[in-house]
C-alpha positions, 0 to 999 in steps of 0.5 A, spaced: 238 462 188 235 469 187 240 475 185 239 478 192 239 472 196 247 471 194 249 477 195 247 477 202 251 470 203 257 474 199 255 480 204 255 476 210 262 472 208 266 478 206 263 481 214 265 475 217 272 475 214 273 482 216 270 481 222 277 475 223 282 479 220 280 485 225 281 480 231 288 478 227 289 484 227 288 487 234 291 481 237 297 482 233 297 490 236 297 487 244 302 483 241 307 487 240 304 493 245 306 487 250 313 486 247 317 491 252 314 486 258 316 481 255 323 484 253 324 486 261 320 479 264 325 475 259 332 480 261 331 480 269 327 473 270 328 468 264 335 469 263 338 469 270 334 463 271 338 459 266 344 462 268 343 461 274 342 453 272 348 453 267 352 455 273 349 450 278 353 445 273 360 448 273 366 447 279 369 452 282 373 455 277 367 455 272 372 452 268 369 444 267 363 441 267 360 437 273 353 435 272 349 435 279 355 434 283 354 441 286 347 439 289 350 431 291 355 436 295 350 440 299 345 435 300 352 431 304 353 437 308 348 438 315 349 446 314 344 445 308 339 441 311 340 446 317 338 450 312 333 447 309 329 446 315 330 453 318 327 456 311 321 451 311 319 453 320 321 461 317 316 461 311 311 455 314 310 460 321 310 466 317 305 465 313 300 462 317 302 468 322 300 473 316 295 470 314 291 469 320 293 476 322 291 479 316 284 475 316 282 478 323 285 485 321 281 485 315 274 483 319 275 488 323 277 493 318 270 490 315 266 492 320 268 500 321 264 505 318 267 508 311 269 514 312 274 511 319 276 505 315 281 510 310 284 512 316 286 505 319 287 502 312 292 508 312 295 507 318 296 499 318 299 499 311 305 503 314 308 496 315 308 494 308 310 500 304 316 502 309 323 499 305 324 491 309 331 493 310 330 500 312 324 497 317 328 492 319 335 496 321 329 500 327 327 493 329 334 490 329 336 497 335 329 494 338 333 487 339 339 490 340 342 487 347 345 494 349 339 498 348 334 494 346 326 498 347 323 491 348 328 489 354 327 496 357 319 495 357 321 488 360 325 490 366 320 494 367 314 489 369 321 486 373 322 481 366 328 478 364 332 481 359 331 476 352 337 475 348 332 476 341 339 476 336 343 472 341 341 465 342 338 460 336 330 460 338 330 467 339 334 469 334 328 464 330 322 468 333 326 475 332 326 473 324 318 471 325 316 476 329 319 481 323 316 478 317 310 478 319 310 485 322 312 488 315 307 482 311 300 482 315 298 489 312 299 485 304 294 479 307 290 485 311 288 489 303 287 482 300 282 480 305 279 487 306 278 487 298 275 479 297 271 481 303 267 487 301 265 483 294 262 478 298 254 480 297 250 482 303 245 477 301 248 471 302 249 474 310 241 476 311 240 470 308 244 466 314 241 470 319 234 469 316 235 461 318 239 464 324 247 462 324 251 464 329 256 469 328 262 463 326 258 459 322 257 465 317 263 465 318 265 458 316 259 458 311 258 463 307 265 468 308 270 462 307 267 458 301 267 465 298 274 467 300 278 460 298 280 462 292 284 469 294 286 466 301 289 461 296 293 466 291 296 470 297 298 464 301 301 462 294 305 469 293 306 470 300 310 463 302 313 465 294 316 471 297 317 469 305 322 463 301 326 467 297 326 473 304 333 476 304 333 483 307 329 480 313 334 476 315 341 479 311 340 485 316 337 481 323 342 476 323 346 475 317 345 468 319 347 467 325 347 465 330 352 459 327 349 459 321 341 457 324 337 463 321 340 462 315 334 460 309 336 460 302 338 466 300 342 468 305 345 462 305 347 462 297 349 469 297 354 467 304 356 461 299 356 464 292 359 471 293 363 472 300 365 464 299 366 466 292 363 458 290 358 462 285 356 455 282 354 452 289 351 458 291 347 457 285 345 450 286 343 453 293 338 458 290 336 453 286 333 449 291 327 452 292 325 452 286 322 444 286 319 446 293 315 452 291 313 448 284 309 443 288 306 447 292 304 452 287 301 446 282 297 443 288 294 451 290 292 453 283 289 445 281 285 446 288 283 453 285 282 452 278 277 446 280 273 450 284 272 455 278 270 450 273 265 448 279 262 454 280 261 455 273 
């Protein structure tokens, strides 16, 4: 080999090995940038997390070591399983509701011109950036028996009063109606912005061969929108199950503990009970739920990237 020819290998290896220790040591930059994050993900979600479990284990006194006893004594009582129900029908219906809502509002968002579309985007995420407990204590003087808004409307077309908070179904549907009122918007921005990325080719091209309005719908919008459909139904569902504010204010539960869902019942059992490591079983709970709704959703969207690709 000439004396040219190695120095252009000894050249082109000293680059590469520069080229690897820079990426070291860039990776080694956002490692630490990333350190406080991780820091405060570690402090607020990690370490309460494994207490929590910790406590589960305890008795009452959280002076002796019971094992799973806590979660045998829950699963033997019928409130817990009321509790079990009503959180699924809570989260379950309210999801769909949002979503559904969310899809429509999105559509008709999508065909405003621009310069009117900021203002009624403006408007319909009020729901969604006021507080849930401020929001929900005005929708709680709506329902209220004595001076609810609705009712007066109601009696004024010659329709019954409802009891909203008074009996379980409607105490149930009252739950429903403010979750979806104060969560549709979140579904209603996240369409809205998967909607304007899907490429007005594909709808010209649809029309060419001459789909109906709903097989474009079906055909082009859906297959271009399941990945983001799925994520916001994953976090929503997330969010719907661990909802405390809604029902805490609403109807603490009641009546007789049949709009109780997983929070509210462990904050009931744990803190106002004072049994803290039963209601820490209770919280944990939801965990295995949304663990196996959560595998199944980010398997079926990580399967159709791998095809798209």
């Amino acid at each position: 080999m000439s004396a040219s020819g190695a120095a252009m290998t000894a050249g082109r290896t000293e680059g590469v090995t520069s080229l690897q220790r820079f990426t070291r040591r860039r990776s080694t930059i956002a490692f630490l940038m990333t350190l406080p994050l991780i820091a405060v993900i570690g402090g607020l979600v990690v370490y309460p997390a494994g207490y929590a479990m910790y406590l589960s284990t305890l008795n009452r006194r959280m002076t002796e070591f019971i094992g799973l006893e806590q979660f045998a004594i829950l699963l033997d009582t019928d409130t817990f399983w009321m509790v079990i129900a009503q959180s699924c029908i809570f989260a379950i219906s309210a999801v769909f509701l949002k979503a559904a809502i969310g899809f429509w509002l999105a559509h008709m968002l999508h065909d405003i011109p621009a310069k009117g579309q900021r203002k009624w985007r403006g408007m319909l995420l009020v729901p969604w950036v006021i507080p849930p407990a401020l929001s929900t204590l005005g929708w709680w003087w709506m329902f209220d028996p004595s001076y609810s808004s609705i009712n007066y409307l109601l009696n004024v077309f010659a329709v019954p009063s409802v009891p909203w908070l008074g009996e379980p179904w409607w105490a149930r549907t009252s739950v429903i109606i403010v979750n979806v009122w104060y969560g549709a918007p979140f579904f209603m921005i996240m369409y809205l912005a998967a909607l304007k990325s899907v490429p007005e080719q594909l709808y010209e091209a649809a029309a060419i061969d001459g789909a109906t309005g709903f097989q474009r719908l079906r055909y082009v919008t859906l297959p271009m929108m399941r990945n983001i459909i799925s994520i916001t139904i994953l976090f929503s569902l997330i969010v719907t199950f661990a909802n405390y504010d809604i029902v805490r204010v609403l109807t603490n539960g009641g009546p007789r503990d049949l709009t109780h869902v997983f929070a509210t019942y462990a904050f009931q059992v744990g803190i106002l009970s004072g049994n803290v490591p039963r209601g820490a079983a209770v919280s944990l709970f939801m965990f295995p739920l949304l663990a196996i709704f959560a595998y199944f959703v980010l398997r079926g969207v990580t399967r159709r990237n791998k095809e798209e690709s």
